[in-house]
C-alpha positions as CSV (number, residue, x, y, z in Angstrom):
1,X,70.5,39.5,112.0
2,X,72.3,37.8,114.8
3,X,73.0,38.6,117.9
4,X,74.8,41.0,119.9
5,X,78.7,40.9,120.4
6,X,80.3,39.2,123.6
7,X,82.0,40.8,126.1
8,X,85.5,40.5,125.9
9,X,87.5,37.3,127.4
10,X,89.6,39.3,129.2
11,X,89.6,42.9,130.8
12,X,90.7,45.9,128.3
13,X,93.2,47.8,130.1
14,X,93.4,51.2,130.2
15,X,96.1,51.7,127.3
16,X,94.7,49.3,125.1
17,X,91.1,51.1,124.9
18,X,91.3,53.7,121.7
19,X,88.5,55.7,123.4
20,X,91.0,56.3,126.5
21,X,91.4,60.2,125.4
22,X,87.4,60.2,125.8
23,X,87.1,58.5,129.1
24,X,90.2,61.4,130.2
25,X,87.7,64.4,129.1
26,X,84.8,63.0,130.0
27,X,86.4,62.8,133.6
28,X,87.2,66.4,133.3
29,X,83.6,67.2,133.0
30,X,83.4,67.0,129.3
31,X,79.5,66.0,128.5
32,X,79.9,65.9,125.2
33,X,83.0,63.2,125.2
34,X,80.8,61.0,127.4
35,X,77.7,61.5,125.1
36,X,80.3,60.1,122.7
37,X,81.3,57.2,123.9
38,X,78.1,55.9,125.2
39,X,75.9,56.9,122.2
40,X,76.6,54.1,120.2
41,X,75.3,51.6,123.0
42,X,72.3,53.2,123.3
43,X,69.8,51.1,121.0
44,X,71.5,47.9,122.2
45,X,71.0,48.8,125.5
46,X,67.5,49.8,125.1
47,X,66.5,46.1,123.2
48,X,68.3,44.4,126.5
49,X,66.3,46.7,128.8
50,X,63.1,46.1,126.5
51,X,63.9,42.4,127.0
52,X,64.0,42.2,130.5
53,X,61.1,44.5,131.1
54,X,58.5,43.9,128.3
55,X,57.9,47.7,127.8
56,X,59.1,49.6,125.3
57,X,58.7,53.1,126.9
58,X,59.7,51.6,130.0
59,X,63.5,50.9,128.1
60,X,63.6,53.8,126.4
61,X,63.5,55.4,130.5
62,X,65.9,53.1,131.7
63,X,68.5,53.7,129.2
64,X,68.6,57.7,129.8
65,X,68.5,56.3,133.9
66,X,71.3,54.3,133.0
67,X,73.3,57.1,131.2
68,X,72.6,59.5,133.5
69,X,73.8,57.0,136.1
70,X,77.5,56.4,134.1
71,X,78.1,60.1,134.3
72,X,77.5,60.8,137.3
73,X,80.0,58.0,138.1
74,X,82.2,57.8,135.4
75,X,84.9,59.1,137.9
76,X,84.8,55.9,139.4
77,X,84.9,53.9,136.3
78,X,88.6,51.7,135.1
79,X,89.1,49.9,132.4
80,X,92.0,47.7,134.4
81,X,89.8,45.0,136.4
82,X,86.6,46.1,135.4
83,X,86.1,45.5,131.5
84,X,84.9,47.7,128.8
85,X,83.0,50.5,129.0
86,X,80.2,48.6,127.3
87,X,80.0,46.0,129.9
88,X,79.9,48.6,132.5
89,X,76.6,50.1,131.0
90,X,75.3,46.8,130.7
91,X,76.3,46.4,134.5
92,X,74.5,49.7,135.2
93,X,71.3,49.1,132.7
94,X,70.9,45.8,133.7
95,X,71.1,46.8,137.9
96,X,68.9,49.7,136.9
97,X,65.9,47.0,135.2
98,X,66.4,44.2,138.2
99,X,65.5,47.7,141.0
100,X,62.6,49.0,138.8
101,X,60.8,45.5,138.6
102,X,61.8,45.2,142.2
103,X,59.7,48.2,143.1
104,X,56.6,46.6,141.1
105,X,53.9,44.1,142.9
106,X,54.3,42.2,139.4
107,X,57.1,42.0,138.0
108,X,56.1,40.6,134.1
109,X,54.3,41.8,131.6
110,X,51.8,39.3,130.1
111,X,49.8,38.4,126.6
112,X,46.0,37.9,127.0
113,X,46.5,34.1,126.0
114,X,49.4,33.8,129.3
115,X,46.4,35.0,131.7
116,X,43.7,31.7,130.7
117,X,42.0,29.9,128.5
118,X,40.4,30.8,124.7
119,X,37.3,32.9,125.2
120,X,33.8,31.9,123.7
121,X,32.3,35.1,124.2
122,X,32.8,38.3,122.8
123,X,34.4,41.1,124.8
124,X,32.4,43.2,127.6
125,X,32.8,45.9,129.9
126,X,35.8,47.9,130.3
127,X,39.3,46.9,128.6
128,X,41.7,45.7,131.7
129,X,43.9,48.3,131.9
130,X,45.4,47.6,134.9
131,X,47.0,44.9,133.6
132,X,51.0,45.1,132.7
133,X,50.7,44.3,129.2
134,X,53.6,42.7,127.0
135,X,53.7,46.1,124.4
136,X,55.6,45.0,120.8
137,X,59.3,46.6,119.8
138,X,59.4,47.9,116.2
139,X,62.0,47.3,114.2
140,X,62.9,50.9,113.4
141,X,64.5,50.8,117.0
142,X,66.6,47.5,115.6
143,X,68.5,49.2,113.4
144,X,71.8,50.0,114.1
145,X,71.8,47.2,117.0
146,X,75.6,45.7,116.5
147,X,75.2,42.4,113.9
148,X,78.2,40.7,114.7
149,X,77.8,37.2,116.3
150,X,77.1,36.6,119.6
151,X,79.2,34.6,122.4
152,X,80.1,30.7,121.5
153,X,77.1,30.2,125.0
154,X,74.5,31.8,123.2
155,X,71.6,29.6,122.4
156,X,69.5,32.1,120.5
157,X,69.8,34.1,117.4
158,X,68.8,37.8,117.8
159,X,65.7,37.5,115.4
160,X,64.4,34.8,117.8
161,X,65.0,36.7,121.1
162,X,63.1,39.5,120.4
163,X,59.8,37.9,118.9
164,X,56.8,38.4,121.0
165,X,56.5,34.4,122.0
166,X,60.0,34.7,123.2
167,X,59.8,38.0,125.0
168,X,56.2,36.8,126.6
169,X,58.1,33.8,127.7
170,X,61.1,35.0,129.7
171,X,58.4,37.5,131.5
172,X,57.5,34.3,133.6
173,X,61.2,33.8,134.9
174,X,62.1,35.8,138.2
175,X,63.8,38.8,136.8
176,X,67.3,37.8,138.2
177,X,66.7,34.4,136.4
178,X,65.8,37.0,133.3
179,X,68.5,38.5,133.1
180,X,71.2,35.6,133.4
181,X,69.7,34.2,130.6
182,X,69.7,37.2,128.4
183,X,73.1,37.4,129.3
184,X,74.0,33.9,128.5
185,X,71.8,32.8,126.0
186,X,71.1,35.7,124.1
187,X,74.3,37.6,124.1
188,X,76.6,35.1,125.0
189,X,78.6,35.9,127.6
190,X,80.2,33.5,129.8
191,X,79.3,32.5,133.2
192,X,82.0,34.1,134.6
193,X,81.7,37.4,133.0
194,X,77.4,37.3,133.9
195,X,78.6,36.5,137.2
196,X,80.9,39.9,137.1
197,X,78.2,42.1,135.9
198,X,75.5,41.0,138.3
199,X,77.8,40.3,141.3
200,X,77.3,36.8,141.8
201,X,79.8,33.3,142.0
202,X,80.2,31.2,138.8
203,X,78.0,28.7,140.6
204,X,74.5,30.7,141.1
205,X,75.3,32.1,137.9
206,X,74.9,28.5,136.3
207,X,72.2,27.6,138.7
208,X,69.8,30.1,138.2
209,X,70.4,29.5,134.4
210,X,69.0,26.4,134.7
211,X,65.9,27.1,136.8
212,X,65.8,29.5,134.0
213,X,65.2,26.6,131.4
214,X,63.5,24.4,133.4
215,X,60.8,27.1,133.4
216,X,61.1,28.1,129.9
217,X,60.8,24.3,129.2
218,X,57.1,24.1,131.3
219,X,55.9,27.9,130.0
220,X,57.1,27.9,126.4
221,X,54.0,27.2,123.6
222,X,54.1,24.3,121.5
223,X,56.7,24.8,118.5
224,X,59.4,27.1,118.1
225,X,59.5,30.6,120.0
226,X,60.8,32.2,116.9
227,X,57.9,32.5,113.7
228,X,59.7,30.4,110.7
229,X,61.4,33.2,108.0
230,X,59.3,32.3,104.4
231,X,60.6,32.9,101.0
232,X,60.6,36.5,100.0
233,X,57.6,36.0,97.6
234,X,55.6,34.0,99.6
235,X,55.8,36.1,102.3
236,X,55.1,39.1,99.9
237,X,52.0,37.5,99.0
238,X,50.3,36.4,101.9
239,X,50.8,40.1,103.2
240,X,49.4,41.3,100.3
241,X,46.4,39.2,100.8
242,X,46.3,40.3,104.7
243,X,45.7,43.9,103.6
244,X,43.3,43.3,100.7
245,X,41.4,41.0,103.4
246,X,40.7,43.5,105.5
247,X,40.6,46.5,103.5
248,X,37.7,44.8,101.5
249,X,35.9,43.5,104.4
250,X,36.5,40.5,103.1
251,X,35.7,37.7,106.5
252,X,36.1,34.9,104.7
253,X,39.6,35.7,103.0
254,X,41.0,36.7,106.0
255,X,40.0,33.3,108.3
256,X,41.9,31.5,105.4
257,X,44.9,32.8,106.0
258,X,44.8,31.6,109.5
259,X,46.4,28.6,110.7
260,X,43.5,25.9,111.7
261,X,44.7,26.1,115.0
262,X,46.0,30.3,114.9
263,X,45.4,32.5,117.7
264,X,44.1,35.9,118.0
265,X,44.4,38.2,121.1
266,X,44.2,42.0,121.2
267,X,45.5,43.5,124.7
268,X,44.3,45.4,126.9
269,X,41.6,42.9,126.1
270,X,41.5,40.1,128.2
271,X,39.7,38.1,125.7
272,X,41.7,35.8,123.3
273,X,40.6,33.4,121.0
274,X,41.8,30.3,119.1
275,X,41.2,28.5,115.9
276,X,39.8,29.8,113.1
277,X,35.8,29.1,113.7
278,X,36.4,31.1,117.2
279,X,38.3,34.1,115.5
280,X,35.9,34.4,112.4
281,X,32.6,34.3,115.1
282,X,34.8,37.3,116.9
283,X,34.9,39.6,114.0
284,X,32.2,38.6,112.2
285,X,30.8,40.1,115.6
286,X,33.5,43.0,115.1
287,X,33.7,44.5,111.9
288,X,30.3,45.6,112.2
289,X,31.0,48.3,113.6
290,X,33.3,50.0,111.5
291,X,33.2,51.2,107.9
292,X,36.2,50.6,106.9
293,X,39.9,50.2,106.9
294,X,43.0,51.4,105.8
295,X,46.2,49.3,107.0
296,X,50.0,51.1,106.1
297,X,52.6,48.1,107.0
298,X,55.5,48.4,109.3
299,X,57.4,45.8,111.5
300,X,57.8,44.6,115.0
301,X,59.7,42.5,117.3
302,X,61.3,40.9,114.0
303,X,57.8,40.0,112.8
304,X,55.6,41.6,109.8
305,X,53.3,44.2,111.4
306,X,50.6,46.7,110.3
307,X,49.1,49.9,111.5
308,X,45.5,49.9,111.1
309,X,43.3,53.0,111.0
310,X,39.8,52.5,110.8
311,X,36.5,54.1,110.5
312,X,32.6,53.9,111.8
313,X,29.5,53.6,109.8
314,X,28.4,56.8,110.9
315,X,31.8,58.9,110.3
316,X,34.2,59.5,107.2
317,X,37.1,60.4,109.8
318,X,40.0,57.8,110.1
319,X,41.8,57.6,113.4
320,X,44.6,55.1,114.8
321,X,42.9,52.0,115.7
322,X,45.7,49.2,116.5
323,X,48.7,47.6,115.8
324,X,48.6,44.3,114.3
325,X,51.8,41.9,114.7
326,X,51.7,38.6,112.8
327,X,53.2,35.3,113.4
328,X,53.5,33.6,110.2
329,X,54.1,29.8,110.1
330,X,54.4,27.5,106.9
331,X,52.4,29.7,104.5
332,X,49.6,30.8,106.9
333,X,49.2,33.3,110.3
334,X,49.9,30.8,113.1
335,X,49.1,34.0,115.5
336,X,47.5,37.8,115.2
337,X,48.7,40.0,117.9
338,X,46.4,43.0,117.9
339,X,47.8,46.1,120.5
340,X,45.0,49.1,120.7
341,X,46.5,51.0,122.9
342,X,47.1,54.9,121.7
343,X,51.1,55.1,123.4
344,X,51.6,52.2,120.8
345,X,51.3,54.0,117.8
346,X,53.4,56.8,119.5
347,X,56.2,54.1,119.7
348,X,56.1,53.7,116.1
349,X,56.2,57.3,115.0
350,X,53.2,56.9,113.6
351,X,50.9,59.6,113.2
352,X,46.7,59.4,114.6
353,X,45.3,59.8,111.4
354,X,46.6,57.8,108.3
355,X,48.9,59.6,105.4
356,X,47.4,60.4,101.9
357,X,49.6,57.6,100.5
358,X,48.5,54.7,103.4
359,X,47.8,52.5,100.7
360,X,51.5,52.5,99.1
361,X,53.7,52.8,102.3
362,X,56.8,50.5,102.3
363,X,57.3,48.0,104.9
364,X,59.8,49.6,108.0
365,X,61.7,46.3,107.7
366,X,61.4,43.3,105.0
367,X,63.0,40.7,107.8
């Protein structure tokens, strides 16, 4: 998948637009014509707002904000001079992200391994929930997103700007900064037309691109942002042995499908760990507790994911226990992402006990 279609070059005037007869009931109150016409935007808009804000409940708010916004002014909306009517929800959703993280005292969400070095110890006290946490996107929202290819300025590919390393990255730029490059890098727009949507000259545009990248440059992790895509089979394979790893308990299986140097993290934990002694020590330490686990895969941020119910020793019940997102590299898990909170599994429409059939349930996405 690629990413999203540019904004036009130039303008689409107000008798070239085939959705003209929509925009002319919509004015005259009709709900259901604007529903219409802005529908179709909504899961792109809700992967740009997910992007600039790190949250996916957080975009799925700001996309109704943002429709409810274009209705109530869609009487002051033109095609002549001010673009499609996708670009002016982009203008709206995009204002709309810039005041909420305006009105925060931090304005990015964060991975444990952004906040410090790798842990030796094992986790104590209280899980650090007042922490903004960087939450994972699953692909189930994806679909539908528009594949055609993005603007000749984009830089990335749509699979690589919504991977967690990517999305953790950006969090460090100022969000103005944020969203010029999602705009320009990501979907491709020009500097001139950024410049229209967010009210600025051609010249800050460009600048503020480049603080953008100069950051990016200092805060990005060593290799690519993106995980690399393996062959079908291998990739079949090594998930395969993910889930018969943990499902059997089996410690020493599931270290060797780490990278030597992989890391492990598991928000609202502060705690993260790195390299394959570190992690087995942490759940040797771990799996103790429980008595089992059943994992049912799925798929996030463009990465292979699982949900993973688990047990105790001294109950037969299964309940939601975490989300695990994978970052494969070269045959191995260069990175485990492991998200526990409960409102995670409610973004996946998944349910707080397993299904009868956990064991056989397809992937969400094969990407």
């Amino acid at each position: 998948m690629t990413g999203s279609a540019a904004m036009p070059e130039q303008p689409i005037l107000a008798g070239d637009e085939p959705e003209a007869d929509a925009l002319a009931s919509a004015k005259k109150g009709d709900r259901e014509e604007f529903q219409r016409l802005a529908e179709p935007y909504r899961r792109e808009l809700q992967l740009h707002c997910y992007r600039m804000l790190g949250a996916f409940h957080d975009a799925e708010d700001l996309v109704q904000e943002t429709f409810l916004r274009a209705w109530r002014g869609i009487d002051a909306f033109e095609f002549r001079g001010r673009g499609s009517f996708r670009a002016w929800l982009y203008r709206i959703a995009t204002n709309a992200c810039l005041t909420l993280l305006a009105s925060r005292s931090n304005a990015r969400r964060v991975l444990p391994e952004r906040l410090g070095p790798p842990s030796e110890r094992m986790p104590e006290g209280e899980p650090a929930t007042e922490i903004q946490w960087l939450e994972p996107y699953p692909d189930a929202a994806l679909e539908g997103v528009p594949d055609a290819a993005p603007g000749p300025d984009a830089r990335y590919e749509m699979r690589e700007a919504v991977q967690l390393a990517f999305i953790a990255a950006i969090q460090h730029l100022p969000p103005r900064q944020r969203a010029v490059l999602l705009l320009r890098d990501v979907m491709g727009w020009s500097a001139a037309e950024t410049g229209r949507l967010l009210d600025a000259t051609v010249a800050s545009v460009n600048s503020a691109l480049q603080r953008a990248h100069a950051t990016l440059q200092k805060r990005r992790p060593a290799g690519p942002l993106a995980a690399r895509v393996l062959p079908d089979d291998r990739r079949r394979a090594l998930l395969d042995r993910y889930v018969r790893t943990w499902e059997n308990a089996d410690l020493d299986g599931f270290v060797a499908l780490l990278r030597e140097d992989g890391v492990f993290s598991m928000p609202p934990r502060r705690e993260w760990y790195r390299g394959r002694g570190a992690i087995r020590v942490f759940f040797g330490w771990a799996w103790n507790s429980y008595g089992g686990f059943r994992l049912v895969r799925t798929a996030a941020n463009a990465q292979p994911a699982f949900a993973v119910y688990a047990r105790n020793r001294q109950s037969l019940e299964w309940r939601a226990h975490s989300i695990h997102v994978l970052t494969l590299d070269d045959g191995s898990i260069a990175a485990l992402t492991m998200f526990r909170a409960p409102e995670v599994f409610a973004a996946f429409r998944l349910p707080g006990v397993p299904p009868d059939d956990a064991r056989s349930t397809p992937a969400v996405s094969q990407r």
